[in-house]
Each structure stands twice: as C-alpha cells, then as structure tokens.
Backbone as a ProteinNet text record, in pm:
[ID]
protein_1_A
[PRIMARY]
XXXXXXXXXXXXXXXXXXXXXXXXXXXXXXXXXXXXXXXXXXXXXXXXXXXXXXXXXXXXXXXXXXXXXXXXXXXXXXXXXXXXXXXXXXXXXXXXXXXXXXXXXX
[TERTIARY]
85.1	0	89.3	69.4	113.4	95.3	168.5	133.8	33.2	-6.5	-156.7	-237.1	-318	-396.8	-395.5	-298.8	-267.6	-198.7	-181.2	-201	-347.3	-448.4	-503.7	-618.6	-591.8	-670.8	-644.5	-493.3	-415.9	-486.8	-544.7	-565.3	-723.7	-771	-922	-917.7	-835.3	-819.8	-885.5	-870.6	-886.1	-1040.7	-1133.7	-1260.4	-1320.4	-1397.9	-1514.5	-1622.9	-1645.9	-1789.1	-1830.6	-1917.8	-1962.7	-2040	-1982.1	-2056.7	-2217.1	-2263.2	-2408.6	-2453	-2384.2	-2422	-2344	-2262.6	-2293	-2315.7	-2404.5	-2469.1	-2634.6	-2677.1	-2789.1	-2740.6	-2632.2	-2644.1	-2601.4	-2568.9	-2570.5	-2714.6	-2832	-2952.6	-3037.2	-2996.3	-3051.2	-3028.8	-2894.7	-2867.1	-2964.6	-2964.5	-3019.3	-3168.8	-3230.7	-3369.9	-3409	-3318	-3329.4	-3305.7	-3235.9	-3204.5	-3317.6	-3383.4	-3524.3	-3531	-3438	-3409.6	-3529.4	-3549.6	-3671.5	-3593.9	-3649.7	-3594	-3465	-3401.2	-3320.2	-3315.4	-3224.8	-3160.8	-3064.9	-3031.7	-2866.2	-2842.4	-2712.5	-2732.3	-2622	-2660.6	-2542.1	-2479.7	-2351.6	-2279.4	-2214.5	-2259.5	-2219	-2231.9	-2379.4	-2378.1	-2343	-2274.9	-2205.7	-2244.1	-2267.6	-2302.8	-2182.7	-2213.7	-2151.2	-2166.9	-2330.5	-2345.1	-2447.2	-2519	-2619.6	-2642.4	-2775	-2845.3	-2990.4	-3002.9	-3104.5	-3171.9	-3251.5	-3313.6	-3316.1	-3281.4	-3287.6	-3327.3	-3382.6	-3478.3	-3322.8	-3288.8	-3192.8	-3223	-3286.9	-3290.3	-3443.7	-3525.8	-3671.9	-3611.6	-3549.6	-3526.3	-3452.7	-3549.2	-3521	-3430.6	-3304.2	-3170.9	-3152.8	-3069.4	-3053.6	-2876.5	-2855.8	-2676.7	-2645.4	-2550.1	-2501.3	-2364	-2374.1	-2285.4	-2214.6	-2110.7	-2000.1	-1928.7	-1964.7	-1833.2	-1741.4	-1622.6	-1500	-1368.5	-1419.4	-1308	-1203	-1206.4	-1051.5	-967.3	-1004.7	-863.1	-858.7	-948.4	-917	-806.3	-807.5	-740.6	-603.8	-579.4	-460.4	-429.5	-472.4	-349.7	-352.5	-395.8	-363.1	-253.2	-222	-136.1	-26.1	13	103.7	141.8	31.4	45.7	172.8	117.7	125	120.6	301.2	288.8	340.9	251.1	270.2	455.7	444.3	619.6	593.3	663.8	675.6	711.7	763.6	873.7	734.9	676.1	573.1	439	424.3	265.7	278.6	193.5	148.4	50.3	22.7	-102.5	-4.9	4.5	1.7	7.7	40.6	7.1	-136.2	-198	-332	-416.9	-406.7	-520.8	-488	-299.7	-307.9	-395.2	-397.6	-445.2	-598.4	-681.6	-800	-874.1	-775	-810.5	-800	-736.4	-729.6	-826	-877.9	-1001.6	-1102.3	-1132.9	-1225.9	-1209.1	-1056.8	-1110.6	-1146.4	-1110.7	-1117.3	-1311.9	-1361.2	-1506.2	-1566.4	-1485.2	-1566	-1533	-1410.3	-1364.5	-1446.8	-1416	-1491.5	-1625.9
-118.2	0	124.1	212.4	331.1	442.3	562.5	682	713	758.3	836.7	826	686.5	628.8	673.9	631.1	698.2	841.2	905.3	1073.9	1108.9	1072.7	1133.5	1081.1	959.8	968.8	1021.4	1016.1	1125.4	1260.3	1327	1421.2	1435.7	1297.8	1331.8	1294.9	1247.2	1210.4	1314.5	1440.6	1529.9	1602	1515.5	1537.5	1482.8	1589.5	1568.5	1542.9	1552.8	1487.6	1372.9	1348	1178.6	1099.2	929.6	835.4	872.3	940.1	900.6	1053.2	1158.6	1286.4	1281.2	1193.3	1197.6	1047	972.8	898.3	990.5	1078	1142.7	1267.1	1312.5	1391.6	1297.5	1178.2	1089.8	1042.6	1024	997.8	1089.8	1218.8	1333.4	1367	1330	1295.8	1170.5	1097.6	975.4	999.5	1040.7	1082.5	1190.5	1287.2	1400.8	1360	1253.2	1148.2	1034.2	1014	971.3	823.8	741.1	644.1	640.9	476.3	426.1	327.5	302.8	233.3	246	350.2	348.4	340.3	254.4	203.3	206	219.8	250.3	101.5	24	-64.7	-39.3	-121.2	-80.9	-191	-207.2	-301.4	-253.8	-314.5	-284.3	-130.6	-54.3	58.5	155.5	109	198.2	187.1	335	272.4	226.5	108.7	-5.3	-12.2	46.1	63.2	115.8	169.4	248.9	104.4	107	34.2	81	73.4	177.1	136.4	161.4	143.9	232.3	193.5	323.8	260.8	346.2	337.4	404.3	240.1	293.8	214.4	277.4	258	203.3	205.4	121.4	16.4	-5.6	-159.8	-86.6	-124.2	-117.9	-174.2	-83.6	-150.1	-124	-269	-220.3	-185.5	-80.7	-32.6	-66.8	-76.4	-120.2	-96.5	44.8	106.4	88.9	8.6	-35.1	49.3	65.5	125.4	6.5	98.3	3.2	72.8	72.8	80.4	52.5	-93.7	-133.8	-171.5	-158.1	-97.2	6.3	128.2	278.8	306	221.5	198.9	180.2	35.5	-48.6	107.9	158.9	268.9	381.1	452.3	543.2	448.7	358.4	309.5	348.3	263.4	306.3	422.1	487.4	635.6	706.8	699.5	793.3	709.1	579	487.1	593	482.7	566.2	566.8	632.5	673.2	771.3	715.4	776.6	911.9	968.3	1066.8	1173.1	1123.7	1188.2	1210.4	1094.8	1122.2	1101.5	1225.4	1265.7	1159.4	1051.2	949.1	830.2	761.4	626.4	536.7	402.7	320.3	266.8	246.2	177.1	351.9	438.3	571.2	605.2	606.9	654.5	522.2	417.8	291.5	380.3	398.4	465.1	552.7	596.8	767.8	729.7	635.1	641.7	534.1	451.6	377.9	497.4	571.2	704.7	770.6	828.8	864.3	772.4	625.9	523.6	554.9	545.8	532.5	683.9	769.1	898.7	896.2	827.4	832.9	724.7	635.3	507.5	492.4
0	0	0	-82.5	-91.1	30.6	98.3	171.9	96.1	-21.2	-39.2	42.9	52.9	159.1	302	324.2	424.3	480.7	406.6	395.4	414.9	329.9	312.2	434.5	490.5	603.3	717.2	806.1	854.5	863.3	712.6	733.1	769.3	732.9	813.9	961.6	976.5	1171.1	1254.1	1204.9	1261.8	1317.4	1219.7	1225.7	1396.1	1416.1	1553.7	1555	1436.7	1418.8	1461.6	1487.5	1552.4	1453.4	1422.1	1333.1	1375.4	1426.6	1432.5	1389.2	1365.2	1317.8	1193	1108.3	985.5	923.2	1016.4	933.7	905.2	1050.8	996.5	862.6	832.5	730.7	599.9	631.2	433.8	463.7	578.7	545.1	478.5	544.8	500.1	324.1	265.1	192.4	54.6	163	63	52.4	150.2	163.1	60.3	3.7	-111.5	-268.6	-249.2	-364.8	-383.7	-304.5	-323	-287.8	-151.3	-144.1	-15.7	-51.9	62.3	171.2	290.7	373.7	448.8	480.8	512.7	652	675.4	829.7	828.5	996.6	1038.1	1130.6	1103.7	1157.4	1288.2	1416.8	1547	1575.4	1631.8	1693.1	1829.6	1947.8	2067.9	2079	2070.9	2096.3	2004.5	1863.9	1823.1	1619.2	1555.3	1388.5	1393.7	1267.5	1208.5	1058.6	1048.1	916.1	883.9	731.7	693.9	600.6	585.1	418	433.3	300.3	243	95	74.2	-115.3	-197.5	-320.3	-400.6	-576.6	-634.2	-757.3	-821.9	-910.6	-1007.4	-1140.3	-1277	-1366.4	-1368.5	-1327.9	-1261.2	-1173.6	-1167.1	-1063.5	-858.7	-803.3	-671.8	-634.5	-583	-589.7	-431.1	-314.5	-188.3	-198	-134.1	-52.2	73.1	75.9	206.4	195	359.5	364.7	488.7	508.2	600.4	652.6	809.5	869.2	896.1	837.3	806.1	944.7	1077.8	1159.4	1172.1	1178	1195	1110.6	981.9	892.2	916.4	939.9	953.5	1052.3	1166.8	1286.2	1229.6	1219.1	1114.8	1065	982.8	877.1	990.7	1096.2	1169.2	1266.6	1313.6	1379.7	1301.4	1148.8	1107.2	1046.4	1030.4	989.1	1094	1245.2	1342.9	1499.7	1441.5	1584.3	1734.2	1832.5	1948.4	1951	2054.1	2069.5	2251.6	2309.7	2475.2	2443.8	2382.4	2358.7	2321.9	2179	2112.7	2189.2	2256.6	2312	2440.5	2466.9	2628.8	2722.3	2655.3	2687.1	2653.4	2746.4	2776.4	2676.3	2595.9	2501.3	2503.4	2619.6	2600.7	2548.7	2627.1	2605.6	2439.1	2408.8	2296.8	2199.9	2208.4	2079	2131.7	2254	2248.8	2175.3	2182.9	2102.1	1975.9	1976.4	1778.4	1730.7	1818.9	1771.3	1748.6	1865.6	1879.5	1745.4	1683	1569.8	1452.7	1420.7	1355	1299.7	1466.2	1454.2	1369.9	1371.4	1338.9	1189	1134.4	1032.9	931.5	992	940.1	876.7
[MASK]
++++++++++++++++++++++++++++++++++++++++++++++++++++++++++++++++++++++++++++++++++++++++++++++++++++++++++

C-alpha cells in the first residue's frame, strides 16, 4: 500500500464529528435522492453501518454502507505509531483515542 492512503486519512483524523451525526447527514442525503428504507445498523452501541433502497434505472436496488473501523485503525497506527517521547497518553489511552477517531472516520 502506498502513503496516499494513508495521507489522506491522517488528514481526516482530525474530524469531531460523531458516526451518528454523519450517518444522519448521508440519510438526510439519501432521503433528497429519493431512497426508501433506510436504516442505520449498530454493533455494541455503536453505527456499524447504513443500508437503504434506491430506484436505479426502474429496478429497486438495496446499498449497504459499512463502517469500516478497523482498517481505519490499522493505517492510523502506522500512519502515526505511538512513541513515549511523542505522546502525552500512555500506550493503552493513545491505541483509544485512535479507535475514537477510527469510529468517526470510518
């Protein structure tokens, strides 16, 4: 795998937004695009995933949209490994925080 990938997620790390305030703005989204059924699916408390219906070509087509965490995780580890020197948090708080952004990213 190339840095692109991982550049360019690096640079979304940074987002605060929460999986559950932009799964409501891609519903809000899909709902203006004229899709039926849409559900958010949870795992242990937490989105995991969106699927939804949508009218493509006459034929009722279903999506299914995967939060994909823990590769997001996997490439921020190696993006940006802990290091004592670098981070002010601990090895277990720092792998925390970066699941935390994994989930917002994901």
């Amino acid at each position: 795998m190339g840095l692109e990938p991982i550049t360019k997620l690096w640079t979304m790390q940074s987002t605060e937004v929460s999986a559950e305030r932009s799964a409501a703005e891609i519903t809000s989204l899909l709902v203006q695009a004229g899709a039926h059924e849409i559900s958010t699916q949870y795992n242990n408390g937490k989105v995991s995933g969106l699927r939804f219906r949508l009218m493509v070509a006459s034929h009722v087509c279903t999506f299914e949209l995967p939060a994909r965490t823990e590769p997001v995780f996997q490439l921020l580890k190696r993006a940006k490994p802990w290091s004592r020197s670098y981070s002010r948090l601990d090895h277990k708080d720092y792998e925390k925080k970066l699941r935390g952004d994994a989930e917002r990213i994901g």
